[in-house]
C-alpha angles and dihedrals in degrees: 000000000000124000087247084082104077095042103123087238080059084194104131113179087348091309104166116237103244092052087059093040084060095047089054086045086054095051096043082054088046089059098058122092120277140201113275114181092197098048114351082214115186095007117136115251121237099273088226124051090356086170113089113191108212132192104204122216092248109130093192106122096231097058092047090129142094120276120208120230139188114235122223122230097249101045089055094097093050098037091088120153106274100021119119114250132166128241142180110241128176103058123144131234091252095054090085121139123172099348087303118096112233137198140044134110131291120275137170122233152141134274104236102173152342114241122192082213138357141237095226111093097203134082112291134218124238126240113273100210142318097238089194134017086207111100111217103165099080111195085243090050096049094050089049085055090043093053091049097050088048087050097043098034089242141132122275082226098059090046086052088051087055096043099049118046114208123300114252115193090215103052094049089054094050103098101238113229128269108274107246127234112268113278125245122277102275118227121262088245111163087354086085086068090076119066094238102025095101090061098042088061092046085058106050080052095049089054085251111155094227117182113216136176108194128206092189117215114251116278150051085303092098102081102045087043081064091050096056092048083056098048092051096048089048091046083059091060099261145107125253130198134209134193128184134179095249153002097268092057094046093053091060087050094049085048096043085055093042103058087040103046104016128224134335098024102111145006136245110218102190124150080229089073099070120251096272097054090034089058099042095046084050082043090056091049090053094049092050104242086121124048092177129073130179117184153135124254099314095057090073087087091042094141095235124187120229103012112220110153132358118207127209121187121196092349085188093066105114086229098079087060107096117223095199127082128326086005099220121183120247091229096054088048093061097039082065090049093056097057088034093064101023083234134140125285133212123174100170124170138160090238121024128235129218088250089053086045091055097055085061104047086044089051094229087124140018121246107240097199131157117236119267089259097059089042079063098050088051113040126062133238117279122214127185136206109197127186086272092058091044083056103059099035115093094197092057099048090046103039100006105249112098107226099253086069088051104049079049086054094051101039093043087052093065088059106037139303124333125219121221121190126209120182091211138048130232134027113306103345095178137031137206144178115273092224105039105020090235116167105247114231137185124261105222103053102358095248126159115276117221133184122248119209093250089062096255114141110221142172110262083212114035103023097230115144126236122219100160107038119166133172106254085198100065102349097246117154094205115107129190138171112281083192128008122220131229102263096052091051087049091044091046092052097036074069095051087051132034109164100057126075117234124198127199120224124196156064092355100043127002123216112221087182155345142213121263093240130104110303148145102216107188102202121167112227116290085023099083117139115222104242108211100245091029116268119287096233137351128215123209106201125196104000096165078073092062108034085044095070113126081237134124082221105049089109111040086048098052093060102042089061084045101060093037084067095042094055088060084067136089126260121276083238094066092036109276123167146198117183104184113188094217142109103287092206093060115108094238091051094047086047085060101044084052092041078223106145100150094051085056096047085047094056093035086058086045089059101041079042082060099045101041093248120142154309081032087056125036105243133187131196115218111185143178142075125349101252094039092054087043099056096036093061093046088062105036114093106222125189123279094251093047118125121198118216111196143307090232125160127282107225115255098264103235117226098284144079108326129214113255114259084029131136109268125250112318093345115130105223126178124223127213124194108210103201117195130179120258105284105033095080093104091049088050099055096048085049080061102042102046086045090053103044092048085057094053091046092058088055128214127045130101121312113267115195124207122180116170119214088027107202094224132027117169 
């Protein structure tokens, strides 16, 4: 600027003066502080609660912990307690200007809390940037989050990544509805079928906090069952959730609540929505336009108002199991929830599992079962092949089907479509020798050989083909399926027969429904499509497969998809049918024929309760190399009543798709079961916990897993 300007004419070159008074208006302005996302330097502090405490998103076990923050003047207004900011985090003691610690990268987080003063004696950082004004971390929320890292030996910062999806700037900016007035008390409708399904209505109306486990009645009832539970929850001035195994379950429940309640009364919150509609239907939960929420795994976090009742379907689908860390269940997360909130619990199912069962015997919650003679209007008749009958059977010795499921195929297709389970896809998974039933394996890394569909014999994991197989047990060359997917049994019984259409389910493409008319629908287990009327028959093909898992759970397992598949099917009084190829004597298979769930979970939990194997006991998985478990048992400090099983080895994963929490590709990992007492499973978990994150504190060596309630453990 030139020195005309301060002349007290202020008129340079016939520059009128109020120009020149707004470019010294415009200087003075430049002067005050601004705002400065990576320092903030100079910038006043809020003259009240100028302390933010942050939780940064940093998984990492050792810096699970709070960070304090000074808070700039102008964000005052927006750093509210649960709202997203960014800060820099990673500076060193030494990087101080001014009083204000500068430097580090930049890192999301939440807003926990504003503090007139902190604890901490050095320099402190300001506050980067609130990304959002919206807040989004609830104090119930967060302590929900809290309680599940303790239990799972995880970090505050992965359960929040669970709890709250992605941000999207539109959707924030989109106004959510009215909520709307409670609804009226729904009538008891099929809940009188059960002999205390009427009160536990009542007291869901009357803002009880009732505790159910479920075992459902056969048939397409379930969901709108739910839907009343919900209605009469909502009509007492409360929220509900539900969460369900998958997004075809969640859309008859979406349907159920809609015809019941109408629109706009609750929210579906499904991967399967995009992330924009998904975050502004979980927006207008938080904000509390809608009391009612119906989703899959990640809804077990929806942030609803007013908790009244919290709803579980088929807790022992492997769905509701996150992969993610620190892979909590959807079940124990609820379970939280409901003593939490003091509110209402429902874990319903078709099956039960030995966790549900234990609720019971432990009196936490109330069965809410129907009366043996409904069971037998419901349920269909259950018939069984067993190794004795095989052997006799020409036809299932020569095509696989024994004739008794034959002669069920040909007499339910004159009444409507037939179910066939597989328990594998594709065409022949598995292969065996004719003569010994020896499993046939490759002979360059002693994978699994399966049969193409152009008859080429191949390694499941490496991929090498096999031209000159030959059995190293007896010597034999025949081969034959040791278990048969679920194309080749579509495309065996498409030839049997040809005048009838027959439709796949599974991985590839996954049925919702199917029409009421003459069909053979091949579905591999969990992948079942509802037919309107119910199916005519159901055939349960290979059980020894499935009861023949080295699994705890096998089972277990076993019957719950069974059942599953048996509920899709009519009544016995109007000639449904199961025909389930499996020893008859078995325990599972009796279970079914019964249609006797409960009486089986009972006496699994007996036995676990026996041999000391969860969820009697509280149990943790500890993988990775030799030397890394090894070392990693010998520093953590366990409990006094823990008791170590192993190390043993983890099988070699193959080429394909791995298990979660497995050894990568061609690495030998070991595996240790850390067993404590009821009771110790809170100690354990902190024992984990502090052991890991010192290790990762210390920085470098191999990876070590823990993952505490493992699914499956051997």
């Amino acid at each position: 600027m030139s020195s005309a300007d301060g002349e007290q004419d202020g008129g340079a070159e016939g520059a009128p003066p109020e120009q020149l008074a707004l470019i010294r208006e415009s200087v003075r302005q430049a002067k005050r502080p601004k705002a400065k996302p990576r320092t903030w330097r100079g910038a006043a502090l809020a003259g009240a609660l100028p302390v933010a405490r942050v939780l940064v998103d940093k998984g990492v076990l050792h810096l699970d912990r709070y960070f304090d923050y000074a808070v700039p003047e102008e964000l005052d207004a927006d750093a509210q307690p649960g709202v997203r900011v960014r800060v820099r985090f990673g500076a060193g003691r030494h990087r101080v200007r001014d009083g204000r610690r500068e430097g580090g990268g930049l890192i999301d987080g939440f807003l926990i809390e504003r503090l007139a003063e902190s604890d901490y004696s050095g320099p402190l950082a300001a506050l980067a940037q609130v990304v959002s004004p919206e807040p989004v971390l609830s104090a119930e929320l967060l302590g929900l989050a809290r309680a599940v890292a303790d239990r799972y030996a995880g970090s505050l910062a992965d359960v929040l990544q669970l709890a709250v999806p992605p941000r999207s700037a539109r959707a924030e900016q989109k106004a959510s509805p009215a909520p709307l007035p409670p609804p009226e008390v729904p009538e008891v409708g099929s809940w009188a079928r059960y002999e205390r399904g009427a009160g536990f209505l009542e007291a869901l109306a009357s803002r009880g906090a009732p505790r159910a486990v479920w075992n459902a009645l056969p048939g397409p009832g379930w969901s709108e069952e739910i839907a009343r539970a919900v209605a009469a929850t909502l009509a007492s001035g409360r929220g509900a959730l539900v969460v369900v195994p998958d997004g075809r379950a969640a859309g008859r429940v979406d349907a159920a609540l809609t015809a019941l309640l109408g629109e706009g009364r609750h929210a579906v919150l499904t991967a399967d929505a995009g992330p924009e509609k998904r975050y502004r239907q979980w927006l207008a939960v938080r904000r509390g336009a809608v009391r009612a929420v119906v989703g899959t795994r990640a809804a077990m976090f929806a942030p609803v108002q007013d908790l009244g009742l919290v709803v579980i379907w088929d807790d022992g689908d492997g769905s509701h199991s996150e992969p993610h860390a620190p892979q909590p269940h959807a079940r124990e997360v609820l379970l939280l929830r409901a003593a939490q909130d003091k509110c209402a619990f429902l874990l319903g199912s078709w099956s039960c599992t030995v966790e549900a069962a234990q609720l019971v015997e432990s009196g936490w919650a109330r069965p809410l079962v129907a009366s043996r003679d409904q069971v037998r209007l419901a349920a269909p008749l259950v018939r069984t092949v067993g190794d004795g009958d095989l052997a006799r059977d020409e036809a299932a010795r020569a095509a696989r089907l024994p004739t008794l499921a034959w002669q069920a195929v040909r007499e339910g297709l004159k009444h409507g479509p037939v179910l066939v389970q597989v328990p594998r896809r594709g065409y022949v998974p598995r292969m065996a020798c004719a003569q010994c039933r020896a499993a046939a394996r490759c002979r360059h890394c002693a994978g699994p050989l399966e049969g193409q569909d152009a008859g080429v014999l191949r390694c499941g994991w490496c991929g090498v083909e096999e031209t000159s197989w030959h059995c190293p047990e007896c010597g034999g060359f025949r081969l034959r399926a040791q278990i048969v997917g679920a194309r080749r049994t579509a495309e065996e019984l498409g030839r049997a027969f040809p005048a009838v259409p027959v439709r796949t389910s599974g991985r590839e493409q996954v049925l919702d429904t199917v029409p009421g008319t003459p069909a053979l629908v091949v579905s591999t287990p969990g992948a079942e499509p509802v037919a309107d009327g119910g199916y005519a028959a159901a055939l349960l093909l290979d059980g020894w497969a499935m009861l023949g898992r080295p699994d705890l759970r096998a089972g277990e397992d076993a019957l719950r998809r069974w059942i599953a598949a048996g509920s899709l099917v009519r009544p016995q009084g109007v000639g449904g049918t199961v025909v389930v190829v499996a020893e008859p004597t078995l325990r599972p298979v009796q279970a079914l024929v019964r249609w006797d769930p409960v009486g089986h979970a009972v006496r699994e939990l007996a036995e676990r309760g026996e041999l000391g194997f969860p969820p009697v006991s509280r149990m943790a998985a500890v993988a990775g190399g030799a030397e890394a478990v090894a070392e990693f048992l010998a520093t953590v400090e366990l409990p006094a009543d823990a008791e170590v099983l192993g190390p043993v080895p983890v099988p070699v994963a193959g080429g394909g798709a791995r298990r979660v929490g497995g050894p990568p590709v061609g690495e030998r990992w070991e595996r240790a079961l850390i067993r404590v007492r009821p009771g110790s499973g809170g100690a354990l978990a902190a024992a984990l916990k502090a052991a890991q994150a010192a290790r990762m504190a210390r920085g470098g060596g191999d990876v070590v897993r823990v993952r505490v309630d493992p699914p499956d453990i051997g």
